[in-house]
C-alpha positions as CSV (number, residue, x, y, z in Angstrom):
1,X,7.3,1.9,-8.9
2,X,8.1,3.5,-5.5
3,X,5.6,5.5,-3.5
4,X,6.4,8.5,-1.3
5,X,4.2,9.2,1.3
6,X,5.7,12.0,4.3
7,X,4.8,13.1,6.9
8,X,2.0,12.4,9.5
9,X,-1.3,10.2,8.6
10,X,-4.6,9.8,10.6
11,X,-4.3,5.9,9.7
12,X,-1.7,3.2,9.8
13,X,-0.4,2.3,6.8
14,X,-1.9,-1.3,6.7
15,X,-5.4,0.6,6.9
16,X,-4.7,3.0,4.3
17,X,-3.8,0.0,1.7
18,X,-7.1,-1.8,2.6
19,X,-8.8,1.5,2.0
20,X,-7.5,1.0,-0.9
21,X,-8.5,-1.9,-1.9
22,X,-5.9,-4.1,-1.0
23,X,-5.8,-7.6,0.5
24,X,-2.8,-8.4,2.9
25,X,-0.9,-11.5,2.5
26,X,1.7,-12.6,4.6
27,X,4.6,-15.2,2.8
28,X,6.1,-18.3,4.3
29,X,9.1,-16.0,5.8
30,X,6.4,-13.7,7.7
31,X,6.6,-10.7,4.6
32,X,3.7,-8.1,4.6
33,X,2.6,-7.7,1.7
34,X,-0.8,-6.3,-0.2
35,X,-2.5,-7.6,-3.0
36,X,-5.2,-6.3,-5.7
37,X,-7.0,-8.3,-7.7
38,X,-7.3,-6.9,-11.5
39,X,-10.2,-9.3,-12.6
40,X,-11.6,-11.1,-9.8
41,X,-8.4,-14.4,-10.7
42,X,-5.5,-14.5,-8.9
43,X,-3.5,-13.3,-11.7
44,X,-2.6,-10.4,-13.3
45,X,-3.1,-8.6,-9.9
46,X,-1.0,-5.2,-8.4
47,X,1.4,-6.4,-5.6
48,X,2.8,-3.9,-3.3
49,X,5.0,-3.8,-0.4
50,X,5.1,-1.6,2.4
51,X,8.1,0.3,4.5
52,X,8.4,2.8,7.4
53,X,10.0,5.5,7.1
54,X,11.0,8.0,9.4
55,X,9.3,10.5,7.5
56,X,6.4,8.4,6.5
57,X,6.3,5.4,4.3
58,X,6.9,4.6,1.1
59,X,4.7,2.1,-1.2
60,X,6.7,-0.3,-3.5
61,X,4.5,-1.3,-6.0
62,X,4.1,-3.7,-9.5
63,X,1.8,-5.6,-11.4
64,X,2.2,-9.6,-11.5
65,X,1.2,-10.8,-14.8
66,X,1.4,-14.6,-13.5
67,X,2.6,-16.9,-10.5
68,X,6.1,-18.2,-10.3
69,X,6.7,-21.1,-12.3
70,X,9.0,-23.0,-9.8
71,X,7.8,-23.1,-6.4
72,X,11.4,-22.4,-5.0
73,X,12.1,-19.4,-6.7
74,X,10.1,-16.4,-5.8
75,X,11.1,-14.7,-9.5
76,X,7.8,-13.7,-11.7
77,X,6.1,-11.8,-14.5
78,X,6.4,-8.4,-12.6
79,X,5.8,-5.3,-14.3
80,X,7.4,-2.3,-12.5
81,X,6.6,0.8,-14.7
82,X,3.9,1.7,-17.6
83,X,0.9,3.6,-17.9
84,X,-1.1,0.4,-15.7
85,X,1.3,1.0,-13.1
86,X,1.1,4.8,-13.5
87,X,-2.5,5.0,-13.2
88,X,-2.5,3.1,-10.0
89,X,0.3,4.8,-8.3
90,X,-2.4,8.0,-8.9
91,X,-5.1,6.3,-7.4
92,X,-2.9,5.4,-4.4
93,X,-1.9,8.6,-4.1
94,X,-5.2,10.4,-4.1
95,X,-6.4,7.9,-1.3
96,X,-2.9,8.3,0.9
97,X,-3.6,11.9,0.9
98,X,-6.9,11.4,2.0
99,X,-5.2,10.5,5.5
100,X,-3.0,13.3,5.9
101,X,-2.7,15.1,8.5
């Protein structure tokens, strides 16, 4: 589920996701990424990537159910919509807009 967040923020992006309650991780290529942990294991847990926009940035997030199985291929258990991922997205949202200017 994709994010929109425009216009101008009192925080950097990174900032706002800890405020949030996410982790950063940062893969083997360098990716940015955030992390929330749904039960205090590493999996299920919300995943979400980050982008700048012009306008703002925009929050790419889904749920992985479990790690990948092979550790070549980055493919997993991701869930990208449904009332989990719903919810969430609110959450984020209410927080982001915390930060508006």
């Amino acid at each position: 589920m994709k994010i929109q967040c425009t216009g101008t923020y009192s925080q950097h992006p990174r900032m706002i996701m800890q405020r949030c309650g996410y982790g950063e991780m940062v893969n083997r290529q360098g990716q940015r990424s955030y992390t929330r942990l749904l039960r205090g294991v590493p999996y299920p847990r919300f995943h979400a990537y980050v982008d700048t926009l012009d306008c703002g940035f925009q929050i790419n997030l889904h749920l992985d159910q479990k790690a990948p199985v092979y550790k070549s291929v980055s493919a997993h258990a991701g869930e990208y919509d449904g009332a989990v991922i719903e919810d969430e997205a609110a959450r984020i949202s209410a927080t982001v807009e915390q930060f508006r200017r």
